[in-house]
C-alpha positions in Angstrom: -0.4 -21.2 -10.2 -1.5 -18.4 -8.0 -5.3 -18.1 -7.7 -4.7 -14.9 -5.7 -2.4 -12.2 -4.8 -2.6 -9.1 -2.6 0.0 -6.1 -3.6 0.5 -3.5 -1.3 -3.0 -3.5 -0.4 -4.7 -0.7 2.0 -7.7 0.4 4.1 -8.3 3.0 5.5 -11.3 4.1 8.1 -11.9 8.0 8.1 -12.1 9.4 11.6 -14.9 12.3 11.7 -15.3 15.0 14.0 -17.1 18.3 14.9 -20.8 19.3 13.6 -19.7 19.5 10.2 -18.0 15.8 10.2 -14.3 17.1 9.2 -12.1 14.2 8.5 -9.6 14.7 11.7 -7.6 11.0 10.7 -7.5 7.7 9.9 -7.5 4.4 11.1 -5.1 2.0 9.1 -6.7 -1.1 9.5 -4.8 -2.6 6.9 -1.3 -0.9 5.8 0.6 -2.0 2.9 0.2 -5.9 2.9 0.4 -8.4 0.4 0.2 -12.2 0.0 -0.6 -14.9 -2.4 -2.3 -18.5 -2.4 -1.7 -21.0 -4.5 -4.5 -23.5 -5.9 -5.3 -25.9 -3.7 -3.8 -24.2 -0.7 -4.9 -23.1 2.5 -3.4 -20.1 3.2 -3.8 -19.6 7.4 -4.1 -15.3 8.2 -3.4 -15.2 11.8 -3.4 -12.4 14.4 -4.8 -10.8 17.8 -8.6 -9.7 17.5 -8.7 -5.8 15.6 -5.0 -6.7 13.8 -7.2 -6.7 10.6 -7.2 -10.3 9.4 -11.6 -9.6 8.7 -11.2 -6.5 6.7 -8.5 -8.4 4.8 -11.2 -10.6 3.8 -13.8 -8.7 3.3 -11.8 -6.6 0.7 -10.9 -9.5 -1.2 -14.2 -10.0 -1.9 -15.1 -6.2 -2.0 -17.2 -6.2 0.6 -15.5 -3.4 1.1 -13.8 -1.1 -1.1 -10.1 -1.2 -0.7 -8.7 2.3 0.2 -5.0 1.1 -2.6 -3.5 -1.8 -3.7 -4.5 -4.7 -6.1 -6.6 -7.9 -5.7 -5.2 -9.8 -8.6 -7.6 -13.1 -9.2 -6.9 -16.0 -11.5 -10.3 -17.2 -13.0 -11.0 -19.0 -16.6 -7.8 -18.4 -17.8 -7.3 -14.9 -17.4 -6.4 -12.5 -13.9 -8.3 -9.2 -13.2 -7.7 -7.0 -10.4 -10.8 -7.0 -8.3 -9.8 -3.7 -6.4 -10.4 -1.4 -9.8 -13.4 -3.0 -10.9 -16.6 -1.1 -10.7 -19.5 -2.7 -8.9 -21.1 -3.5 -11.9 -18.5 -5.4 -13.1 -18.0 -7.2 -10.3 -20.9 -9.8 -10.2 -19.8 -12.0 -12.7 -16.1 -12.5 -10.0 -18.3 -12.9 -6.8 -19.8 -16.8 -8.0 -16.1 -17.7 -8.3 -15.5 -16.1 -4.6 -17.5 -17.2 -1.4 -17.2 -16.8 2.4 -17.8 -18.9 5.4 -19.2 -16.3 8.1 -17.8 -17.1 11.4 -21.2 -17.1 13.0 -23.4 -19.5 11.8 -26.3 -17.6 13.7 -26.7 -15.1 12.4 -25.3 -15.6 8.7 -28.9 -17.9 7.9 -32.0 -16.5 7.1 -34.4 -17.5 10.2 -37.5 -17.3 7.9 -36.2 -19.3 4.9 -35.7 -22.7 5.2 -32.4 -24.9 4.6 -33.9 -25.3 0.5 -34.0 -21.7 -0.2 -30.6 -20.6 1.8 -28.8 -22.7 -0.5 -30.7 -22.4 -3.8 -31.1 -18.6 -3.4 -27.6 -18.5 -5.0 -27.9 -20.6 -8.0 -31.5 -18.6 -8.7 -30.1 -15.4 -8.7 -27.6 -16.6 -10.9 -29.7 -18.0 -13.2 -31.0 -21.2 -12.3 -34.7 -20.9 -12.6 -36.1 -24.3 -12.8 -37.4 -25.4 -8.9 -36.5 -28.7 -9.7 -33.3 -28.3 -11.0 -32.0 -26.2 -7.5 -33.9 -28.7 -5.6 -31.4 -31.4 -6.7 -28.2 -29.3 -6.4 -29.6 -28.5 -2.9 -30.0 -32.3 -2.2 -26.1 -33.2 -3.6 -25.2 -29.9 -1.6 -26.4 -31.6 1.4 -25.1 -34.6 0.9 -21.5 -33.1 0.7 -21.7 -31.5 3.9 -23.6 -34.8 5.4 -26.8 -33.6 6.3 -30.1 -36.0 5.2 -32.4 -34.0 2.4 -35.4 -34.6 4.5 -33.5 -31.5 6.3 -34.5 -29.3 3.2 -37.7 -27.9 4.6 -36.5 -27.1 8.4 -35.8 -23.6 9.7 -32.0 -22.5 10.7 -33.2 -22.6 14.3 -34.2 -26.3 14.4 -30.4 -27.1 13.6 -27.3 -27.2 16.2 -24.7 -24.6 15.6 -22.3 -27.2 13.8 -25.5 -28.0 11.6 -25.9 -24.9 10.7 -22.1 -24.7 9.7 -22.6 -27.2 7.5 -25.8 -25.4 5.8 -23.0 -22.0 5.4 -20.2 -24.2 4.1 -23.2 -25.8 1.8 -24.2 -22.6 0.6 -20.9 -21.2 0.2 -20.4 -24.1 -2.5 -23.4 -23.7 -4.3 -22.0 -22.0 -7.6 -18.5 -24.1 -7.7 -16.3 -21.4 -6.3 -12.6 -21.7 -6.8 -11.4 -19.8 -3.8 -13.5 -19.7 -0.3 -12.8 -17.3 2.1 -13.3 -18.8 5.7 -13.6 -16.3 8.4 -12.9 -17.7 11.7 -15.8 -20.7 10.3 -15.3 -22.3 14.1 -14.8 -20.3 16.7 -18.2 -20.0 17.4 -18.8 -23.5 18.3 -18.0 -26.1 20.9 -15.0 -28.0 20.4 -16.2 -31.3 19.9 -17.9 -29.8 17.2 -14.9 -27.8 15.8 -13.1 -31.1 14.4 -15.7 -32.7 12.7 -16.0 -29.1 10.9 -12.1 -28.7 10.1 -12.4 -32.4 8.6 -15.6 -31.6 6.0 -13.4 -28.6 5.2 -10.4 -30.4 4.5 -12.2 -33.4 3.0 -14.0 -31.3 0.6 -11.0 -29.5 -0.2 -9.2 -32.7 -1.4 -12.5 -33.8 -3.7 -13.5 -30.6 -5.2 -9.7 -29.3 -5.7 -10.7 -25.9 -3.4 -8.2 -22.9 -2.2 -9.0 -21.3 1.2 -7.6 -18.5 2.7 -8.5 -19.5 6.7 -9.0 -16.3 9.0 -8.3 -17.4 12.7 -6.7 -16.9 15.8 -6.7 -20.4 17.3 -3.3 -21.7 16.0 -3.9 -25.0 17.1 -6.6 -24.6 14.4 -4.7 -23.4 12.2 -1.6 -25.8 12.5 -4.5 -28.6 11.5 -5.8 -27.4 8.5 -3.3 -24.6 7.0 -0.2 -25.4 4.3 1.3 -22.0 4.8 0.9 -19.3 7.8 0.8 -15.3 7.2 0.5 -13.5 10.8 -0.3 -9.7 10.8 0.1 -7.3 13.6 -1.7 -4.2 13.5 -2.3 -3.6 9.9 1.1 -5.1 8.7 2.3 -8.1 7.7 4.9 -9.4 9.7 5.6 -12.8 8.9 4.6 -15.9 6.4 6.0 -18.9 5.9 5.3 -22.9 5.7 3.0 -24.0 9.1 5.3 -26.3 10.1 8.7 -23.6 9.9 6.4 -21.3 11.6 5.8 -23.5 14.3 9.0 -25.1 14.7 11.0 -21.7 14.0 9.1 -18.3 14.3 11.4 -15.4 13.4 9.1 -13.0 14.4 9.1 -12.3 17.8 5.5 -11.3 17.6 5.2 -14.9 16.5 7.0 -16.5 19.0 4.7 -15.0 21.4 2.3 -16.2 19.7 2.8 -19.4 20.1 3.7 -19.6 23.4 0.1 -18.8 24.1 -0.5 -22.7 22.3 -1.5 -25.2 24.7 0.1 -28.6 25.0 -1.9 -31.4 25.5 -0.1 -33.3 27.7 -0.4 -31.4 31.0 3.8 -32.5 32.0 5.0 -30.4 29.5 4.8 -26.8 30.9 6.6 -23.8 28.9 7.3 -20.8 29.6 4.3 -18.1 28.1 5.5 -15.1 27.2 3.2 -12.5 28.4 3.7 -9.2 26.2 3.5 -5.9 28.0 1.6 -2.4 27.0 -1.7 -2.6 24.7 -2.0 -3.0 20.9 -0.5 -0.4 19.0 -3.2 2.5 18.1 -4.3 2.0 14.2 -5.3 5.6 14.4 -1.7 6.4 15.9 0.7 3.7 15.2 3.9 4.3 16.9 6.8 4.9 14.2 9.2 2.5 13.3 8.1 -1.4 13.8 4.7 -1.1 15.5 5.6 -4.0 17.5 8.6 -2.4 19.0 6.7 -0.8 22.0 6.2 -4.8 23.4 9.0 -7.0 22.0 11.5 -7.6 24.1 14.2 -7.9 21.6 13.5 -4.3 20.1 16.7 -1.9 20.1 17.1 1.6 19.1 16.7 0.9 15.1 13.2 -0.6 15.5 12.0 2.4 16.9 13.0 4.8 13.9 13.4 2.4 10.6 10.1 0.5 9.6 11.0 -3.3 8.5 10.7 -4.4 5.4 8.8 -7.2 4.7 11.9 -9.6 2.7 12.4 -12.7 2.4 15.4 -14.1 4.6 14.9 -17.5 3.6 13.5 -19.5 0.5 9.7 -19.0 1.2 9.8 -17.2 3.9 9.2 -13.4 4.2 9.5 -11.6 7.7 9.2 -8.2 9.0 11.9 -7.4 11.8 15.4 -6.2 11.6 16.7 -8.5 13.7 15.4 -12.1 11.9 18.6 -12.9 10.9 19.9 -13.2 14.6 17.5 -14.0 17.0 16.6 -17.5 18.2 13.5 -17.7 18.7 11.1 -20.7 20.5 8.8 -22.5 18.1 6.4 -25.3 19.3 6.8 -29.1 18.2 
């Protein structure tokens, strides 16, 4: 069963200009993509920093308003599309919908302590008694292994990977069915990075959750991820199981991709493949494939015809003209 699944969804930035503010264009931040994840899942969205893997996110959980498209989300037996629904109607959705922030910083309160950062959800929705929210907060806590003598602390007496812990804690507090993770670790050192990825994966497994995991480490994401969608300037352009993506990219964007993977034993050298001219221009995408200006496999088709994304083989869907031919370098 699908707990979620993006249709043709879009976003679009208005570019203003002049004294009166004229719309003079857009920026296409995200352009026509769509996805699902299954429960129990962890669906990996991959991609260079501004390819729109954030504002994905953040209009799945209306954060922002999507610009077109459907957000179509499975929960107590029914699915409503979370793109049409009023603001109003949303609240009752958002408990079954939570996000990791990427910095655990600045997503804390620094004048509240850990007790009312994680209770503040259950008392807006509802739970009134102190007691009762003390005790969720205390087997909250306990899931994400910190003591309850931590309850009364600030965010700033905690390490970063503490305070992680107090976001993913949070993030729990109502029994969500799908968490949104956006980039949960970069923003910490990596011998804390693991011990993160574990609570996530362990909680996962006892609490039955789905995660769609926004990153751009892939060896991150080849740890923790069932299935791997990578975008490329507002597209998608390729999804498919982790370990087919990583042992046979038919993307060439995601060959390149991967080449930028370290190995961990310093003998085995590979060859990185360094891709020429910037990003593509959201505002002013280039027509055809808007990868086509930096692959090195591009002929005179992916400049005119934009790829379809299809699927070329059972669960896999990729965006180039050329997947059926090319042999492209994966990493074991």
């Amino acid at each position: 069963m699908n707990v979620l699944e993006v249709v043709n969804l879009r976003k679009y930035f208005p570019i203003r200009k002049g004294l009166l503010r004229r719309i003079a264009g857009q920026v296409r931040a995200v352009d026509g993509v769509s996805f699902h994840i299954k429960k129990g899942e962890t669906l990996a969205l991959v991609g260079e920093s501004g390819c729109g893997k954030t504002t994905v996110s953040r209009c799945i959980l209306r954060a922002l308003p999507p610009s077109e498209g459907e957000i179509r989300f499975a929960v107590d037996g029914k699915v409503v599309d979370l793109a049409k629904l009023p603001k109003r109607a949303l609240r009752p959705y958002r408990r079954h919908i939570q996000m990791v922030f990427q910095d655990p910083f600045s997503s804390l309160n620094p004048r509240m302590v850990i007790a009312d950062i994680i209770g503040e959800p259950l008392l807006i929705n509802g739970m009134r008694s102190g007691e009762e929210r003390r005790k969720r907060v205390k087997e909250l806590l306990d899931m994400v292994q910190l003591p309850a003598a931590y309850m009364n602390r600030f965010p700033h007496a905690f390490s970063g990977g503490q305070r992680q812990r107090v976001g993913i804690a949070r993030a729990l507090a109502l029994h969500p069915s799908l968490i949104v993770a956006d980039e949960p670790v970069s923003a910490l050192d990596v011998s804390v990075q693991a011990q993160i990825l574990n609570l996530l994966l362990d909680l996962q497994d006892r609490l039955g959750l789905t995660y769609l995991f926004v990153a751009h480490d892939l060896s991150v994401v080849k740890h923790v991820s069932d299935r791997v969608a990578v975008m490329y300037v507002g597209r998608m352009v390729e999804i498919a199981g982790t370990a087919d993506i990583f042992a046979r990219p038919r993307h060439p964007y995601t060959e390149a991709l991967l080449s930028a993977v370290p190995k961990p034993d310093p003998r085995l050298k590979s060859e990185r493949i360094i891709l020429e001219r910037d990003v593509a221009d959201p505002a002013n995408p280039p027509p055809g494939c808007h990868f086509h200006p930096r692959c090195r496999y591009a002929v005179e088709r992916c400049k005119v015809d934009t790829p379809a994304l299809q699927e070329v083989e059972p669960n896999r869907w990729v965006s180039c003209h050329r997947a059926h031919e090319l042999m492209l370098r994966g990493v074991q």
